[in-house]
N, C-alpha and C positions, 0 to 999 in steps of 0.2 A: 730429419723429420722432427717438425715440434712437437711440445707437450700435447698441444692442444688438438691438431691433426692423430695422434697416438689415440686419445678419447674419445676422438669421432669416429676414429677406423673401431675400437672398442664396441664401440655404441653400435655404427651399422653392422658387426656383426652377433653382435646379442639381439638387435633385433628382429634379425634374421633369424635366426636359432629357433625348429621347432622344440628344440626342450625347456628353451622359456613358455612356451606357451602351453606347454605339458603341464608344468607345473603352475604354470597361474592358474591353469583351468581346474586342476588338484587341491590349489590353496582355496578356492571360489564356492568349490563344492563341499568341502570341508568344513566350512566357514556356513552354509547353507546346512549343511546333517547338522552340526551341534544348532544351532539355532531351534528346530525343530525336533532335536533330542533322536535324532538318528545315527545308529553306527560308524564309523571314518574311522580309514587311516591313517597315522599322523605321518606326518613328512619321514624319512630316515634321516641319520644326523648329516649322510654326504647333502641329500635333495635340501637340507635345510642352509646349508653351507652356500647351495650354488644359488639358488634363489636370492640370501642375501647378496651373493657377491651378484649378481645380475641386477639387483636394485641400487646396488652404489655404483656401478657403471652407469645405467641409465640417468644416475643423479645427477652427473656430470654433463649431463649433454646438451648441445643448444637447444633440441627441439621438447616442446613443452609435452608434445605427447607420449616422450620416451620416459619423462619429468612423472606424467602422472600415473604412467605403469609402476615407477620407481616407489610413491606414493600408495599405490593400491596394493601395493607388494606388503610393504610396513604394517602399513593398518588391518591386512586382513589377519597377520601371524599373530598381531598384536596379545589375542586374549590368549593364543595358547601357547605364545613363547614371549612373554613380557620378563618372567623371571631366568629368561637364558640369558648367560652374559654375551655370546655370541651374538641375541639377536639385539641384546640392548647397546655390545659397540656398533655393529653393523647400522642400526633405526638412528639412534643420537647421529655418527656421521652423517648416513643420509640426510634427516631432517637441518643439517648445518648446512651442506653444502646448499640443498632446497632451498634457504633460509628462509624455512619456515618455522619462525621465530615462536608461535601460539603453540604450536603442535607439541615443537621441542620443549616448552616449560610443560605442558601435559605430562609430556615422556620423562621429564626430571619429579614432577610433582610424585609422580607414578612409582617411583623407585630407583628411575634409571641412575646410578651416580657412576656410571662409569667413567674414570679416571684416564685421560690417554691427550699426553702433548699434544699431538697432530692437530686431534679434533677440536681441543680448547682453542690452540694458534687459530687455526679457522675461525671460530667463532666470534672470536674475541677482535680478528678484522672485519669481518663480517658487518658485527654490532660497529664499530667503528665510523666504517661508511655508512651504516643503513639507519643510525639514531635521526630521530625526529628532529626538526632544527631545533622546536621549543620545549618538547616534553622529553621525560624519560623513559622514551619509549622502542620500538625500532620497526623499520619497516621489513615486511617477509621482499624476497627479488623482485618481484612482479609490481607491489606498490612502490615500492622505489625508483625501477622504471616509470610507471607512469606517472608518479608523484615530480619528476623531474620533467618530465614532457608538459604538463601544467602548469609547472612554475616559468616556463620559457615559452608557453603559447597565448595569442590575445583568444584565441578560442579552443576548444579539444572536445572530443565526443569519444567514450572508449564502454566497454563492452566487457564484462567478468561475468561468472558464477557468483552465484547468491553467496557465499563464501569467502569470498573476497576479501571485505570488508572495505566497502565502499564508505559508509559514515567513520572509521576512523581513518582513513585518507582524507577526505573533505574536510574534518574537522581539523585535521593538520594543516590544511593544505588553507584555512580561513585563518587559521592562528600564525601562519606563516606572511598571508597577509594583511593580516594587521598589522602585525614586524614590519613587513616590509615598506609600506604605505606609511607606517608610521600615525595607525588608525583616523586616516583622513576620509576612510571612504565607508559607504553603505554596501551591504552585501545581499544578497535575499537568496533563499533556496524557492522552487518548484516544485512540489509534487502532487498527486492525483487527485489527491481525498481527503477532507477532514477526518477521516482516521488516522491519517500517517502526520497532520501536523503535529500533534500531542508528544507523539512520539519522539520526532524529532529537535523541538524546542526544549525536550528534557534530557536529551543527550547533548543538545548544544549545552545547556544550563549546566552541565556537570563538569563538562569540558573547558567553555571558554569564561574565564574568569580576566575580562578586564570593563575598570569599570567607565571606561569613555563606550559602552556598548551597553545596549538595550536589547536584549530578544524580544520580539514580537510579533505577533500573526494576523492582528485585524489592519486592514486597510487606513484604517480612521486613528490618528498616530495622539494617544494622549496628552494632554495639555503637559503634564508633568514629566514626559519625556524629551520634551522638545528641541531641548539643547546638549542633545545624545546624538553620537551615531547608531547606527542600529543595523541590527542583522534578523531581518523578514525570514518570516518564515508563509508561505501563501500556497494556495490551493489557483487555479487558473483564473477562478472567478473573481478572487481577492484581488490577484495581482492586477486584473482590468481595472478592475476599481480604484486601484491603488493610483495609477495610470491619468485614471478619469480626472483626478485633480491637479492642476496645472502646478502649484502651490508647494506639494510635495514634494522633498530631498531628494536628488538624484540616487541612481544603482548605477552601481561600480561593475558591481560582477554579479551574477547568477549561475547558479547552480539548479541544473535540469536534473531532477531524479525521477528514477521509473520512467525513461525520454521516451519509452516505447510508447504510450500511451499518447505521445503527440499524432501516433498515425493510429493506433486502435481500430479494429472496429467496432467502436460502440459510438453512444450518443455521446460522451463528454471530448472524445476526440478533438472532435472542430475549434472549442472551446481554447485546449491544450497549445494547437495551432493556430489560434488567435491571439493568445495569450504572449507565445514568445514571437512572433513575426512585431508587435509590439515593441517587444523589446529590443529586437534587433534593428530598428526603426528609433531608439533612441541610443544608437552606438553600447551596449551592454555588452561586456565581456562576457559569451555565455560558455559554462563548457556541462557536455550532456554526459550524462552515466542511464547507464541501461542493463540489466543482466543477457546474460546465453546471444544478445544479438549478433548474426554471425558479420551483418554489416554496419556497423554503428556510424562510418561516415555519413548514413542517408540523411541523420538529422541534422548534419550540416548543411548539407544542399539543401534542405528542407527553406532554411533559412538565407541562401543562396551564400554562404560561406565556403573556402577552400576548402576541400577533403581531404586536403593531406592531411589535417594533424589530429586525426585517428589513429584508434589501435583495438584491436582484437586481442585480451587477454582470454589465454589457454589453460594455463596452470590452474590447479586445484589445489586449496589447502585443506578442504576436508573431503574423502568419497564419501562414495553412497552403496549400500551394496541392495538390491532390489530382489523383490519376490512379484510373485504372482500367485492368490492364494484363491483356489474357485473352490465354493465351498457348496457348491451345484454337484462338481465331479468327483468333489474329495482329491483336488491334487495340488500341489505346488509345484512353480516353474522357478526354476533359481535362473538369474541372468546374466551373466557371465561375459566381463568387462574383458578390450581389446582381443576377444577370438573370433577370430572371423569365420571360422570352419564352423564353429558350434556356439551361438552363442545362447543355449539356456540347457539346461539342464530337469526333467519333468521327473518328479516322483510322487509315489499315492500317498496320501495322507489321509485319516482320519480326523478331522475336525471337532473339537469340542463346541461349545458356543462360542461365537464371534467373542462377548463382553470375556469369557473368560482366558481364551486368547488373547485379547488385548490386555490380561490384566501378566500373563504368566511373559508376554516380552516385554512388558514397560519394568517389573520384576525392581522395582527401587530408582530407574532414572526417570524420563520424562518422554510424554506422546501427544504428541499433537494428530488431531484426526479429522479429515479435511471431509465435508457434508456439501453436496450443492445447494442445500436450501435453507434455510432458516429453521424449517416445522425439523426436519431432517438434523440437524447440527442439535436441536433441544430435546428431541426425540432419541438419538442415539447417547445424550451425554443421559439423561436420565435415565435409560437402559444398565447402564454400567452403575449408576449409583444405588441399585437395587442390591448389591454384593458389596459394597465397601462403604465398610464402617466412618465412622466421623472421626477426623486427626485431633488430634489431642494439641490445637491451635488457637493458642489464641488471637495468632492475626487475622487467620482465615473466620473464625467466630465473629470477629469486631468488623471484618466485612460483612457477613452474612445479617448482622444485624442492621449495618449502613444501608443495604441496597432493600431491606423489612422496610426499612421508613421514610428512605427517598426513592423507592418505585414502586411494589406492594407487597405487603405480606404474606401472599401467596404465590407471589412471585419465584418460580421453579430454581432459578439462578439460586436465589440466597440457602436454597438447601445444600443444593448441589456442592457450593463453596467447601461448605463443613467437612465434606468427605475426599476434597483435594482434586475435586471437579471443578471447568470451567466451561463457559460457552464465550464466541468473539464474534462478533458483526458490525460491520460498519457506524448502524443506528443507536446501538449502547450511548446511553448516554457519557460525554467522553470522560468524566471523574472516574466512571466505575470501571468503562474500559482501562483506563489507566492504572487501576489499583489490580483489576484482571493480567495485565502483562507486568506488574511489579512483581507481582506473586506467583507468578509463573517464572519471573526470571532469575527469583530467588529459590525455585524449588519447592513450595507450600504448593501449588496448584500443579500435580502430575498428570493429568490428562485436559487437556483442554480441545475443547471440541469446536471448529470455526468455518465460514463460509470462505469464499473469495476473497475475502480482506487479507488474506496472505499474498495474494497478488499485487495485491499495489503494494507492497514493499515494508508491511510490517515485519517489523525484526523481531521472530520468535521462533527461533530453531528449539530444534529438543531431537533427542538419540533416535527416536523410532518417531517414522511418519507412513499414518494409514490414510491412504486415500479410498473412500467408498463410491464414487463416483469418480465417471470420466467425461460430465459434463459440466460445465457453465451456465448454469440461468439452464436456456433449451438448445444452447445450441454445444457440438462436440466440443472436445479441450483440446487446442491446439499443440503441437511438437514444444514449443515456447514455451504455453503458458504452463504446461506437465514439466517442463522441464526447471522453470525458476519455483514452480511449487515443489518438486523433490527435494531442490535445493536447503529445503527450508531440514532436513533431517541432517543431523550432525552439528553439534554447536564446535567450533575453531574454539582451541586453546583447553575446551571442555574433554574433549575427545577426537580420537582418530578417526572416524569414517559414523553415520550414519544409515540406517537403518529403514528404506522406503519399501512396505507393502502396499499392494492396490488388493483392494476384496471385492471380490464377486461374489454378491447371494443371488441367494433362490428367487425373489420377488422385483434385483432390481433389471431394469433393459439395459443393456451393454451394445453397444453396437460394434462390434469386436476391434474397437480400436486399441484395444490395448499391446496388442503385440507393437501396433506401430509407436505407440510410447514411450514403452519400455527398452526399444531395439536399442533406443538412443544413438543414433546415424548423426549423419553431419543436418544443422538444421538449416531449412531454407532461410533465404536470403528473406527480412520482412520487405513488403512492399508498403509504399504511400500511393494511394488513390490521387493525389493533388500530383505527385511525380508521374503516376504512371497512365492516369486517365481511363483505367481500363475499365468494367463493365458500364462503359460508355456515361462512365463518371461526368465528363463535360458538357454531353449531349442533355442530363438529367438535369446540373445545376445552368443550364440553360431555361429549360424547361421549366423550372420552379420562377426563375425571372417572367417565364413569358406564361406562366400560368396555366402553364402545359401539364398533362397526367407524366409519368415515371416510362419509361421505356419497356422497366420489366413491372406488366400488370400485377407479379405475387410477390412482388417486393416486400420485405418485411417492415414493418412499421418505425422501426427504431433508424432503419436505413432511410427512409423516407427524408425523417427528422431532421438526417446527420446531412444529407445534400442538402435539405434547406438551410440548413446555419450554415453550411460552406455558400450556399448562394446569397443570402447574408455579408458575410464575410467580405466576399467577392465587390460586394456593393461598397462596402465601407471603403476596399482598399482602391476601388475605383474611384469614388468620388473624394478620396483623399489624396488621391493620387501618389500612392505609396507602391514602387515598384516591388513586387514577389513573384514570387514560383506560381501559387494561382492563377494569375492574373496574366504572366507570360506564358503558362499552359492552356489556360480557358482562350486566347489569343489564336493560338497555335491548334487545336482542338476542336472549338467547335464552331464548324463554319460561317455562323449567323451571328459569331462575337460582335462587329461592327456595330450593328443593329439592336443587338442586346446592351452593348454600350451606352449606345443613343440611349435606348427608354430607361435605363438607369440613371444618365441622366436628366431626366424629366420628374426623378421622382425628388419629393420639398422635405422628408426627414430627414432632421439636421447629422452632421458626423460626430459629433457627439452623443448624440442619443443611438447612432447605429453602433458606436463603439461600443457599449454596454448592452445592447438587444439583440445580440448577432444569434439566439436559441427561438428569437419570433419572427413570424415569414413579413416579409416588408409590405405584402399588399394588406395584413392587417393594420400596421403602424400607418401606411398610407391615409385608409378609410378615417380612422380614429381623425387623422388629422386633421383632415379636412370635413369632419362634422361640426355644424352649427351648435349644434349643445352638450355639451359632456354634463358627466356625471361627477360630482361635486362631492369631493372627500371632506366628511367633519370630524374631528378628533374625539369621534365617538365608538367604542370598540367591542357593543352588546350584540347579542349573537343575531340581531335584525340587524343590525348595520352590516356586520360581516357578512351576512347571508346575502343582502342585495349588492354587496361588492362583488362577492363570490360569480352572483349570476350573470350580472352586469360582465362582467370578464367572458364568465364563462359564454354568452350571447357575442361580444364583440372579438373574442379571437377564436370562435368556434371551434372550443375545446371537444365537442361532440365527434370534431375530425383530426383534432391536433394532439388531443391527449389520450393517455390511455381511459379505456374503457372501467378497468381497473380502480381507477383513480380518479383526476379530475375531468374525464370524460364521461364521466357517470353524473349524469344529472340529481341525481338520487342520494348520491352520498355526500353533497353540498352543504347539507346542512349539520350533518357530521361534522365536516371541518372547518364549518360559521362556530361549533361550539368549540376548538380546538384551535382557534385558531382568535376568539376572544380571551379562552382564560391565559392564553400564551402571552398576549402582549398585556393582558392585566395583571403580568408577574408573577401566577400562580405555582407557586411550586409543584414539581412533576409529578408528587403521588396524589397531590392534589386532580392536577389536570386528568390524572388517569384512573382516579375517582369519578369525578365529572361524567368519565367516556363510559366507564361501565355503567353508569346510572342511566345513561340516554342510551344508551342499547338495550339495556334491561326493560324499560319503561315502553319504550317503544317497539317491543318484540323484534327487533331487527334481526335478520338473519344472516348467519356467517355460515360463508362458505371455508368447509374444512378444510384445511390446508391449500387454502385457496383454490380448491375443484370446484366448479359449477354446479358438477354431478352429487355433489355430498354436501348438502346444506340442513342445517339446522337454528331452531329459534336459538338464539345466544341466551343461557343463562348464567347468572354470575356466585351460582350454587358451584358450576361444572367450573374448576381448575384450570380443565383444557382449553375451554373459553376464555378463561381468564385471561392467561396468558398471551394465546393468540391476537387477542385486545389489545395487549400490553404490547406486545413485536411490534404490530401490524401501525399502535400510534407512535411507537418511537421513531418508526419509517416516514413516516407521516409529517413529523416534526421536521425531519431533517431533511427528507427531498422534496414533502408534497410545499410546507411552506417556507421552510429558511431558503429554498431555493427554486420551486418552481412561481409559486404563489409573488413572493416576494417579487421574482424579476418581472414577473406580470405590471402589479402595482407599479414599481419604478419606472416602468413603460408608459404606462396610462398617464402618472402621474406629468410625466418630461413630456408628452404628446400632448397635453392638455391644459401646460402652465402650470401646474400646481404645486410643480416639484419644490417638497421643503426639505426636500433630504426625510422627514420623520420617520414616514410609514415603512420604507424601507427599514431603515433601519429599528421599530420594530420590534417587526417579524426576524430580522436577523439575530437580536439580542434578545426577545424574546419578554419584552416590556416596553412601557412608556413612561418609566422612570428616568429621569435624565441621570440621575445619579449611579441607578444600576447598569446602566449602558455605559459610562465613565469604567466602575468600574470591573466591568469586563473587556474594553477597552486596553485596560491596563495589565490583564492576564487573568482577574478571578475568574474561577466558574460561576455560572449562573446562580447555581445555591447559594454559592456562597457569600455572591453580589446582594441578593436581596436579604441574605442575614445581616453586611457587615451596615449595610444601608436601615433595615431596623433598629439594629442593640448600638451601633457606633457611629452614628452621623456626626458629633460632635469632634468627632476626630480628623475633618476632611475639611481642607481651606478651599474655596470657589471662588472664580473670578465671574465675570459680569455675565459672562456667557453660560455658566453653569457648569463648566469643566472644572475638576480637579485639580488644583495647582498645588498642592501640598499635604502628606497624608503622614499624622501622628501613628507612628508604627507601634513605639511605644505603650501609647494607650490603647490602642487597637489588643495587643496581646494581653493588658491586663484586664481585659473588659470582657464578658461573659459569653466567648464566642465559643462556636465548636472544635476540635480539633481538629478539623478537616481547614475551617477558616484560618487556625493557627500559623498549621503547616506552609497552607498557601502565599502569609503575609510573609514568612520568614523566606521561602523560595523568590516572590517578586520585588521583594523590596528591603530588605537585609542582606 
């Protein structure tokens, strides 16, 4: 009999054994009373003995889910047997054999030094194999497998836990090819949202240090870059864009993040899957990452690539250990990992207040606490800053003062800061977001309080995560999307396991999905609508062609949308004649393709303009086109010029049935963002422009609806704080979806439909001026602020060529010359 057979046989019978599951369920509960400062008893020294040794069995074994009993075994004794030396040979071994390389430096940081040949031998081969090829670094077993499957595949799609650590694989895995290319090629990442570019471009920045490479994220590639390769960073929109110009350096490789969002169901989905069907249309090596997916081959087929060279990782490097805190019934529910006989545990609790619970388990680390809403996310963070003092910071101070005079003085955030509060959503503008996840990740900002933007893939774990709702926007929180937001509790290398409450109060509706949650079961397989056709997907995107209602009359509106850009879509890759999975499903599906074909094509909007408008339904582009007289854009940007653009759109893509009611479906509030939408591209800085906004609300009695209810309306005054702010959310929203991205793509429509296209006006609304200068350099990576500062105090410092691009920028003078520190920072980050 081999070794190896000896450890299986081992394995299947520990895992069989209800005395391990005695004791895991002992360690859980245990682990649950101190938490909540209730009575336990602790292990005896035999039960503490057999536990470990049942956790270095399981270490041992192929399957990952004996791997993560092994794992949840360690981390739970962790706090109450760190200083036994039994449990620290026992954890050290495990965590070598795991090679879980982050954990183990925790458990050394920690105290652990125990001293023992075997385990070093181990290790020391361990590190051997698993070092990074270029840095000094090592991979834990699981990114080492897939780090090699990568390096040996022209495509891969694979699938981990938020904990993974998917961006330091990737960044090895771009630094590996560089090496190996011999930096001849361009690389670009994908992902969801201009919240997670920021993020990403400054973990590349830290990482990749060579200088034939340029990081950048706008489309529109600098004049003084140009004889660089470079490594894209884009959003879906970008990358079409990117696309759109023939001109443009080739991509080598692509890296899909957050892949799930290619099938979503939301509105930006379609986009995601136009984005890379794209790409794979121009031979791009893509490989997809996705978290908890249980199938991550789908995004291959998606693209209609082999499925084999997928993987399904299992292993865990951090747990989680969860509650259920209802503050209705006064109980807690502990939940109680791998028991399948019992998996929770219910005792009565008395509740103090929510904020002072959240302050007695954050207790010195860090909480993040997840709000569905915006009003909700600013509302609960200021709740807790009623009880905690101001830190004795002066980084947090020198923010709170930045965000007083670049967004408003009364602005709720800048108090917040002082006392080691934060708030996160997508529309922050992204400096301050960025200086928010700095100081969070350094530990100054202990509570931060966020929407949904933890779902696309920002990287901001911390020890304890409070989730207060169980939905999204209105609709439930999927098995998924509960599951890569838990993930976000426990920082790798920080600590051993994480710490996820869900709270139920008194006032919010629940709709008792939380057991299903919590259970944490095997999760379903995701589906793609374009794969699987089903609530008569093909019959619908039929129907949008043929100018047909929806199948299901209570369709929801955002659904609506999302078949139209897919019928869209369908059109481009038809009359581009671009073989896909759409196009052979729509085929196959809905009976009248033939025929839908035909009048497809009859229609005269060119493939280039359908490439970039696949978010506007084609029988508008049609009409536009074929009118005798357009509407005649002059490089005049007063809030009557924006106001009859505004309507003009708003008449010719009948926004009244396309848009929301909300927003630019509202006839009403047009002249809101004629004014917001003039001082934007007249360069005006943001406490500026949001000066502007409260003054035309004020003036104008306009009324705000509170927290966006119908039902609760009030005349806005700029006396009332609560107003203030609301103002202040409601325009940073404004900026970033109503016109950098809905407005904008409008214009670039009309514009391409009607000749006029000069490139300008897009770009803009995208940049947010009509300086050619400031739009240079944000181009080149500043922020906006700091573009129209370096363009004020330092013009002297910036060589142009005939076209009015950039070709040369005194760094030197720049940093002697009387900028802000923030300007400083940025010139020494992009160009030193």
């Amino acid at each position: 009999m081999t070794s190896q057979t000896i450890i299986q046989e081992l394995n299947n019978r520990a895992i069989s054994d209800d005395y391990l599951y005695e004791l895991l369920k002992k360690i859980q509960i245990n682990y649950g009373f101190k938490i909540f400062e209730k009575k336990y008893e602790m292990l005896t020294e035999r039960e503490l003995f057999d536990i470990l040794r049942f956790s270095d069995i399981l270490s041992r074994s192929e399957d990952s889910l004996n791997r993560n009993i092994s794992l949840k075994i360690i981390s739970v004794l962790f706090d109450d047997y760190c200083d036994d030396e039994i449990y620290q040979l026992f954890s050290k071994n495990v965590l070598v054999k795991l090679g879980n390389f982050p954990s183990l430096r925790f458990l050394e940081a920690s105290g652990n030094q125990i001293d023992n040949e075997e385990i070093e031998l181990d290790k020391i081969i361990k590190q051997v194999f698993q070092k990074t090829t270029i840095s000094e670094q090592y991979f834990t077993d699981s990114q080492f497998e897939t780090f090699n499957k990568i390096t040996n595949a022209n495509h891969f799609s694979f699938s981990a836990g938020t904990s993974f650590g998917k961006s330091f694989l990737f960044t090895e895995y771009i630094k590996w090819l560089i090496e190996e290319k011999n930096a001849s090629e361009n690389i670009a990442f994908l992902v969801p949202t201009r919240a997670l570019i920021s993020q990403v471009v400054s973990d590349l920045s830290e990482s990749i240090h060579n200088s034939k490479y340029k990081i950048i994220s706008n489309p529109d590639i600098p004049a003084i870059f140009r004889n660089q390769k470079f490594i894209f960073v884009f959003t879906p929109e970008r990358l079409i864009s990117y696309f759109s110009e023939a001109s443009n350096p080739n991509i080598s490789t692509m890296i899909i993040d957050e892949a799930h969002n290619t099938i979503a169901d939301d509105e930006r989905s379609p986009m995601f899957y136009h984005a890379i069907t794209l790409a794979d249309q121009k031979s791009i090596n893509m490989y997809f990452a996705a978290p908890n997916v249980p199938n991550p081959e789908i995004f291959l087929e998606l693209v209609g690539n082999s499925v084999e060279e997928s993987k399904r990782v299992l292993d865990l490097n951090v747990v989680q250990n969860k509650f259920f805190l209802d503050f209705k019934k006064n109980k807690i529910r502990i939940y109680l990992d791998f028991i399948e006989n019992k998996s929770t545990e219910e005792i009565p609790f008395a509740f103090p207040k929510f904020e002072d619970f959240l302050l007695k388990m954050t207790n010195g680390s860090q909480s993040l606490i997840y709000c569905n809403s915006i009003h909700d996310t600013v509302e609960k963070a200021r709740l807790i800053s009623y009880i905690l003092p101001e830190r004795a910071s002066e980084e947090l101070n020198d923010l709170s003062d930045h965000i007083r005079e670049t967004v408003h003085s009364n602005y709720y955030l800048a108090e917040l800061i002082k006392r080691g509060i934060g708030f996160h959503f997508g529309a922050l503008p992204q400096e301050i977001r960025e200086k928010i996840e700095e100081q969070f990740k350094i530990g100054n900002i202990q509570y931060l309080f966020t929407t949904s933007t933890l779902l696309q893939g920002v990287n901001l774990p911390a020890k304890n995560l409070f989730i207060l709702s169980d939905k999204i926007g209105l609709s439930n929180m999927s098995e998924l999307n509960f599951r890569n937001l838990a993930g976000r509790a426990g920082r790798l290398s920080k600590e051993l396991y994480g710490n996820i409450f869900v709270v139920k109060f008194d006032d919010k509706k629940w709709n008792d999905n939380t057991q299903r949650l919590l259970d944490y079961k095997e999760l379903p397989d995701i589906e793609s609508k374009i794969l699987s056709g089903k609530k008569n997907f093909y019959k619908n995107v039929g129907n949008v062609i043929d100018d047909e209602s929806m199948t299901n009359k209570s369709m929801p509106e955002w659904e609506k949308r999302q078949v139209a850009d897919y019928a869209t879509i369908l059109t481009y890759q038809q009359e581009k004649n671009i073989p896909s999975q759409l196009i052979e499903k729509f085929s196959q599906k809905n009976p009248n393709a033939k025929s839908l074909f035909k009048k497809i094509s009859e229609y005269e909007v060119t493939e280039d303009i359908l490439m970039l408008s696949t978010t506007i339904k084609l029988k508008y582009q049609e009409e536009i086109l074929n009118e005798s007289d357009s509407f005649i854009f002059e490089l005049e940007f007063d809030h009557e010029t924006c106001l009859k653009i505004l309507l003009m759109l708003f008449k010719k893509y009948r926004w009244d049935i396309e848009e929301d009611k909300r927003g630019l479906g509202n006839i009403n509030k047009l002249s809101y963002y004629a004014v917001l939408m003039t001082e934007w591209i007249e360069s005006k800085p943001l406490n500026l422009i949001i000066q502007s906004s409260i003054r035309f609300m004020d003036r104008n009695d306009i009324e705000l609806s509170i927290n966006h209810d119908p039902k609760n309306r009030e005349i806005f005054s700029r006396s009332n704080p609560s107003h203030v702010n609301q103002v202040i959310n409601d325009l940073l929203k404004d900026i970033e979806n109503i016109l950098r991205f809905k407005v904008k793509n409008y214009i670039m429509n009309y514009l391409k439909l009607t000749d006029q296209d000069d490139g300008e006006w897009q770009k803009y609304l995208e940049y947010g001026t009509n300086n050619q200068t400031i739009i240079e350099l944000q181009k080149i990576g500043f922020e906006r602020q700091v573009a129209i500062e370096l363009e004020e105090r330092s013009k002297e410092d910036f060589s142009f060529n005939s076209k009015g691009e950039i070709v040369e920028i005194n760094s030197d003078g720049l940093l002697l010359s009387p900028i802000s520190v923030e300007a400083k920072k940025q010139i020494e980050m992009l160009l030193l």
